[in-house]
C-alpha positions as CSV (number, residue, x, y, z in Angstrom):
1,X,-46.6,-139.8,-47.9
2,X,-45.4,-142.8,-45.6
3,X,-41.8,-143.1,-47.6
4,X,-41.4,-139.3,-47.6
5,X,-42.1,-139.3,-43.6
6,X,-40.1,-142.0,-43.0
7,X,-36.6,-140.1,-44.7
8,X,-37.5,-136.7,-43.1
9,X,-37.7,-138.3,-39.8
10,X,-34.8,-140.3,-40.3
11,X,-36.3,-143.5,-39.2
12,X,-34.7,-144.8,-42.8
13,X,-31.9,-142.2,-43.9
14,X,-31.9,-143.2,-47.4
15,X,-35.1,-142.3,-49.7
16,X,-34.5,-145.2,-51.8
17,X,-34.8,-147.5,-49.4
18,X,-37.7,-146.1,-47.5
19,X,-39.9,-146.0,-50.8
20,X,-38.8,-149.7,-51.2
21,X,-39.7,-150.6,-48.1
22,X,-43.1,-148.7,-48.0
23,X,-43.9,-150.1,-51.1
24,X,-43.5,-153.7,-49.8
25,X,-45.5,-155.6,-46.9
26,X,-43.2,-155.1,-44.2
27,X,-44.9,-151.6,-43.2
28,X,-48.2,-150.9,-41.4
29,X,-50.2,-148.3,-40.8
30,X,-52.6,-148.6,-37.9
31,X,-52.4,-152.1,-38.3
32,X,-53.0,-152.0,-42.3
33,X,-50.4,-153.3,-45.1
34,X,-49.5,-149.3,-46.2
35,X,-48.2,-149.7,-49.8
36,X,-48.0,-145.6,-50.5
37,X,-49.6,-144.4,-47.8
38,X,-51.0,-140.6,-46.2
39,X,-50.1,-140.1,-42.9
40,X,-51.2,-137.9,-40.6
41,X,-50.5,-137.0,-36.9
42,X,-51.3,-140.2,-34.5
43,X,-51.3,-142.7,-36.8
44,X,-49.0,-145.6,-35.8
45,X,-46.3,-146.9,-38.3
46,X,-44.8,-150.3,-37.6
47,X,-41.5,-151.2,-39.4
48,X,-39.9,-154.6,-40.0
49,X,-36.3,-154.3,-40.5
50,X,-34.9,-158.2,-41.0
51,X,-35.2,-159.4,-37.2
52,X,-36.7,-156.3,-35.3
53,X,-39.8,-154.4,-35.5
54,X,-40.4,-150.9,-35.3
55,X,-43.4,-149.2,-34.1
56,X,-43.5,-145.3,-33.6
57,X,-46.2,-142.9,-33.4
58,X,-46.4,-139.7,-35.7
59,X,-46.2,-136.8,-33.3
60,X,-45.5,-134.2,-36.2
61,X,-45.7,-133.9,-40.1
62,X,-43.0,-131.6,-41.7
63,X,-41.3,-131.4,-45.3
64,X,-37.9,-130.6,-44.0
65,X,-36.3,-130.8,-40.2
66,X,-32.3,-130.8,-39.3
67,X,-31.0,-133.7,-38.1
68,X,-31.1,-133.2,-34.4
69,X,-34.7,-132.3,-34.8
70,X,-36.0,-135.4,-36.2
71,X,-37.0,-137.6,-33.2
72,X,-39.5,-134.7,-32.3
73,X,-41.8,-136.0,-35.7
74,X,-42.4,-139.9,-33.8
75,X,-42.5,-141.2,-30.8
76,X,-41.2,-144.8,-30.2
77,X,-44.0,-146.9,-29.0
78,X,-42.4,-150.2,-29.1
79,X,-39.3,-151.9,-30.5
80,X,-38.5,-156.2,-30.7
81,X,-36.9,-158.3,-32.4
82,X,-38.6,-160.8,-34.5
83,X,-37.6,-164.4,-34.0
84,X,-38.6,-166.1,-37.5
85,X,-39.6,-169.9,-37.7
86,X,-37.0,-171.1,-40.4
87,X,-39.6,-174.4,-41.1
């Protein structure tokens, strides 16, 4: 699952707040809204985290890694900050 990936990878270190997040608009999957989502190797996530985006690639799927292990699940495709229109 998207929220369960996005903890073990460490992309969002709390599981709370990655479920939250999954479970709102501000994550995609392949382009799609992902409320809940399966992943699977090469999808592409893209995260909106207040003023920056977020978009990595799945490169592995594991239930558990160490720490210094976790970048090897994603690789980081792009990353920007969002300028928002305040009108």
């Amino acid at each position: 699952r998207l929220d369960k990936f996005l903890k073990v990878s460490r992309i969002i270190k709390r599981r709370t707040l990655s479920k939250e997040i999954s479970e709102s608009s501000r994550v995609k999957v392949n382009g799609k809204v992902a409320k809940q989502a399966q992943i699977k190797v090469g999808d592409e996530i893209e995260i909106e985290f207040g003023r920056s985006r977020l978009t990595v690639k799945v490169k592995e799927l594991r239930e558990h890694v160490l720490k210094e292990d976790s970048t090897m699940l994603y690789e980081i495709i792009n990353e920007e900050r969002i300028e928002r229109d305040l009108n």
